[in-house]
N, C-alpha and C positions, 0 to 999 in steps of 0.2 A: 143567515139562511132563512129563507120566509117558504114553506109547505115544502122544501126539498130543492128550493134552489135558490143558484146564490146569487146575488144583486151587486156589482158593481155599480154602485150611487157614483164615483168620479165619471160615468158614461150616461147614465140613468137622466132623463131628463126630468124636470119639476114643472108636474101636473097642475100642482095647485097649493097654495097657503095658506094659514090661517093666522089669522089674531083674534084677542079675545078679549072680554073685559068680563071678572068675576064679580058680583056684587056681594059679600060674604054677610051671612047674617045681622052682623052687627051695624052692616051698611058701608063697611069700609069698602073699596073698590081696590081688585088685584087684577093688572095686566101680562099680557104675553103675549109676545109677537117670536110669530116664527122665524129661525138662524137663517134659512135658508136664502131669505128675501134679503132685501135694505130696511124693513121694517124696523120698529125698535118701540118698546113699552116704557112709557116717563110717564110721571106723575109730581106733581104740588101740593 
């Protein structure tokens, strides 16, 4: 339920995505790719 109504996401189409890369203080680097897409977060 999002402000009072309900959302069927199996019907809902997909606006938009995101990925991301964190750079965390120490400088290590943390990924994330949204489920939604084909996208996918790897690292070496």
């Amino acid at each position: 339920m999002s402000k009072g109504h309900s959302i069927n996401e199996k019907f809902a189409p997909v606006l938009g995505k995101v990925d991301a890369v964190l750079i965390q203080s120490d400088g290590k680097l943390e990924g994330g790719a949204d489920y939604r897409g084909d996208d996918k977060a790897a690292g070496y």
